[in-house]
C-alpha positions, 0 to 999 in steps of 0.5 A, spaced: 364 332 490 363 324 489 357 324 494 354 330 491 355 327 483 352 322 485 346 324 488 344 329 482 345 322 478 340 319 483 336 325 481 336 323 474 341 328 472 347 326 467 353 328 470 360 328 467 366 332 471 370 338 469 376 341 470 379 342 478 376 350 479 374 350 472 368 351 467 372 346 462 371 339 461 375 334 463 373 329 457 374 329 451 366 330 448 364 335 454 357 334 456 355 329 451 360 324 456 354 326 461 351 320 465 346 317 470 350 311 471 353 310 478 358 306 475 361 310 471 361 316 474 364 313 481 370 311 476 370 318 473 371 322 480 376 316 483 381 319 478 380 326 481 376 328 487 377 335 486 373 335 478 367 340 478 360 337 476 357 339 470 350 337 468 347 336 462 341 341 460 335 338 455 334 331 454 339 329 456 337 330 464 330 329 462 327 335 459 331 340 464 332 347 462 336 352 467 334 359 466 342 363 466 341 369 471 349 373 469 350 379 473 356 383 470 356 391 472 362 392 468 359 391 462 352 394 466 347 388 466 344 383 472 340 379 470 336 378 477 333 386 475 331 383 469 327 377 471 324 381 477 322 386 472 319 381 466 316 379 473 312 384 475 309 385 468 306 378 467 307 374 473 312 370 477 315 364 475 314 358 479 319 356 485 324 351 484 331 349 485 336 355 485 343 355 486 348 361 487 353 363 482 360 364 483 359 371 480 353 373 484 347 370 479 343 364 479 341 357 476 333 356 477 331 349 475 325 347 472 322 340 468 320 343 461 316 337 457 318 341 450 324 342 446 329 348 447 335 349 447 340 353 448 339 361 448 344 367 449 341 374 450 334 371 450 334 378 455 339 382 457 343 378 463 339 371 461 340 366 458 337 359 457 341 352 458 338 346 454 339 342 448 346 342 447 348 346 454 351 345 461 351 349 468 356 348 473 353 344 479 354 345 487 359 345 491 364 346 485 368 352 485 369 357 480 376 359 478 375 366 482 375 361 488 369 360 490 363 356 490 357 354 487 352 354 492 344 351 493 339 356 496 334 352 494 336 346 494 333 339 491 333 336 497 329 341 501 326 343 494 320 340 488 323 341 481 317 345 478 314 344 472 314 349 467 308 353 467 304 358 462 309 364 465 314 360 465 312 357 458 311 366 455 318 367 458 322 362 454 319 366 448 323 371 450 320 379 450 315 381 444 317 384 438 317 392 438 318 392 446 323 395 450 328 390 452 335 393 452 340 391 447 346 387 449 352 390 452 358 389 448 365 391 452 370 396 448 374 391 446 373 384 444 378 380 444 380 373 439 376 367 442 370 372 444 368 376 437 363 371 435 360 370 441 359 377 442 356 378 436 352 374 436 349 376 443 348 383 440 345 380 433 340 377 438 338 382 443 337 386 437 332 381 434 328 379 441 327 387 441 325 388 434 329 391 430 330 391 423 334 385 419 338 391 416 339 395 423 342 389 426 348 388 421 350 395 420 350 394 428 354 388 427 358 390 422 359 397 426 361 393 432 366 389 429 370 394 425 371 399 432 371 393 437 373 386 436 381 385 436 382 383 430 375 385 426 372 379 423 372 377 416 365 379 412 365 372 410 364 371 418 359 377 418 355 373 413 355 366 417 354 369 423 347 374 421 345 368 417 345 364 424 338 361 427 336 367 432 329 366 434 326 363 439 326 355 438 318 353 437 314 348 442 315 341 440 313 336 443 318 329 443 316 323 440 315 319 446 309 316 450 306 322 456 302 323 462 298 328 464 300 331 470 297 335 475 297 342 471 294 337 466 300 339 461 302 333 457 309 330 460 314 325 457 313 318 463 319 321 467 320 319 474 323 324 479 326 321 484 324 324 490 
């Protein structure tokens, strides 16, 4: 594990370790313990050689975004279809680093010179990882025994820039369209009744439904479904949660032009 978390730093992605086959961190602040530092990061994994990797998304690995493809067929959802779909409708997204899942979806990689942050539910199956979020890095292995794996990897690989297709899917799907709502399973347990909620609130918005459809979908959802149901007073803070998609800002920070002509901050990707 050391040679790879090394060579991500290398890459200009902050690391930080994770639990031995877990999602967990394994420091007390998560992925804001993340680092480039060789240092540090050869001390951390010489306490364990077993801990996963965990790469911060955001600003912290200079403007890295991950787009989430989850696929769950018990709850009827794959992201991978959902991307291909988008796809065909407004064009293909630039190639890039991808790695595999441990549950059969992917990670794709891209540099964003813009401010997002993290999204559930953006579209059914997809989620973003940025400001605030992290994924599981290959070669770590997932609690079910497998491996996370590279299928295109960054030494064989450019990290892509976000382009206008990519910069029109981060918007999420146009209010009024036909995007699914989330899928939410028959029973939500304690641990799990906020965030699945929340995913369906989103869904709901991203498809264009009514603030009013969307609680009493909520608030139906948690009285049949989540064990035990939320308070209302936890219903309320939910639905007053932020839910649209982040606007496009650019940092304050001095830029280059690259070869798309986009403006980007003056960062070096290491080759």
């Amino acid at each position: 594990m050391e040679q790879w978390v090394l060579y991500y730093a290398s890459k200009g992605l902050a690391v930080f370790p994770l639990l031995p086959m877990d999602k967990k961190s394994a420091t007390a602040h998560g992925f804001k313990d993340a680092t480039t530092d060789q240092n540090a990061i050869t001390a951390l994994w010489k306490q364990n050689p077993d801990y996963n990797i965990g790469i911060a998304t955001g600003a912290a690995s200079g403007g890295l975004i991950v787009i989430d493809l989850e696929v769950n067929h018990d709850k009827g959802y794959d992201g991978r279809k959902t991307l291909r779909d988008c796809e065909a409708s407004n064009g293909v997204l630039p190639e890039t680093w991808a790695s595999i899942t441990c549950r059969g979806g992917y990670h794709l990689f891209y540099h964003d010179c813009t401010t997002n942050s993290n999204r559930t539910g953006l579209y059914e199956g997809v989620d973003i990882r940025g400001n605030g979020g992290y994924i599981v890095a290959p070669p770590s292995i997932h609690p079910n025994g497998r491996r996370y794996e590279w299928e295109q990897s960054p030494e064989e690989y450019a990290l892509s820039e976000t382009d206008p297709v990519m910069a029109s899917f981060l918007m999420g799907p146009p209010a009024g369209s036909m995007a699914k709502a989330y899928k939410t399973p028959d029973e939500i347990p304690e641990g799990g009744r906020n965030a699945e909620l929340y995913k369906l609130a989103c869904s709901m918005q991203a498809r264009g439904d009514a603030p009013e459809a969307i609680r009493a979908a909520v608030e139906a959802t948690n009285e049949s479904r989540c064990i035990p149901p939320l308070d209302h007073g936890e219903i309320d803070t939910l639905l007053k949660s932020d839910r649209r998609p982040k606007p496009l800002k650019l940092p304050s920070m001095p830029y280059l032009t690259n070869a798309t002509g986009n403006l980007c901050p003056s960062i070096t990707w290491m080759g």
